[in-house]
N, C-alpha and C positions, 0 to 999 in steps of 0.2 A: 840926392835924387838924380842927378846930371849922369851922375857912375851908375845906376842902375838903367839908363836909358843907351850907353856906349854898350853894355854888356847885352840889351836886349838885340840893339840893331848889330852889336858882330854875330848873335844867337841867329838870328835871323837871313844874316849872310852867309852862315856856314850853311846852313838849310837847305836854302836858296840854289846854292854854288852847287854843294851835293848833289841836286837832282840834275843842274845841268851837266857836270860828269858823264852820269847815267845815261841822260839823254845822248850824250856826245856817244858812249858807249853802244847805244841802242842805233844811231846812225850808222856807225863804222861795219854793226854785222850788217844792215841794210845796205851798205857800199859792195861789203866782200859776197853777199847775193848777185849783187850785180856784174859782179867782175869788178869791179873799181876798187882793186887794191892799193893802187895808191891813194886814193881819197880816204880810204877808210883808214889805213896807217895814218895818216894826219890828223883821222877824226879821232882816233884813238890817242896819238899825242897830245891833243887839245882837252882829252879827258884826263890824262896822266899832269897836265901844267893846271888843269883846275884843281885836281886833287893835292898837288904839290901848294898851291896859293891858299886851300882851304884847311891843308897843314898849319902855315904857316899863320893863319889867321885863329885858330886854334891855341895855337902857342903862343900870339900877341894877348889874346885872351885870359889866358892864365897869368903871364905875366901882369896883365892889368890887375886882375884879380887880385894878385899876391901884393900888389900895390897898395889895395883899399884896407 
């Protein structure tokens, strides 16, 4: 039961992370509105490091997975 409750909350986290991406995404065009290219590059980078971390969490997941 313990391994069905690891695989709900990484389910959960990938989810989670996903929309902040998006949102990070959805701030960056709201920076480049602004003129604030450099803010948005960075908001943009901080969507490309969550996408990268919700890879990787993804991939922990399977591995766990193939574990059980």
């Amino acid at each position: 039961m313990e391994d069905n409750k690891i695989i709900i909350l990484m389910d959960h986290t990938i989810h989670h992370n996903e929309h902040h991406a998006e949102d990070f995404i959805d701030i960056a065009s709201k920076l480049k509105e602004e003129g604030a290219t450099d803010a948005a590059t960075l908001a943009e980078e901080a969507a490309k490091d969550v996408n990268e971390a919700v890879r990787k969490l993804k991939e922990a997941r399977e591995l766990y997975k193939n574990k059980l």
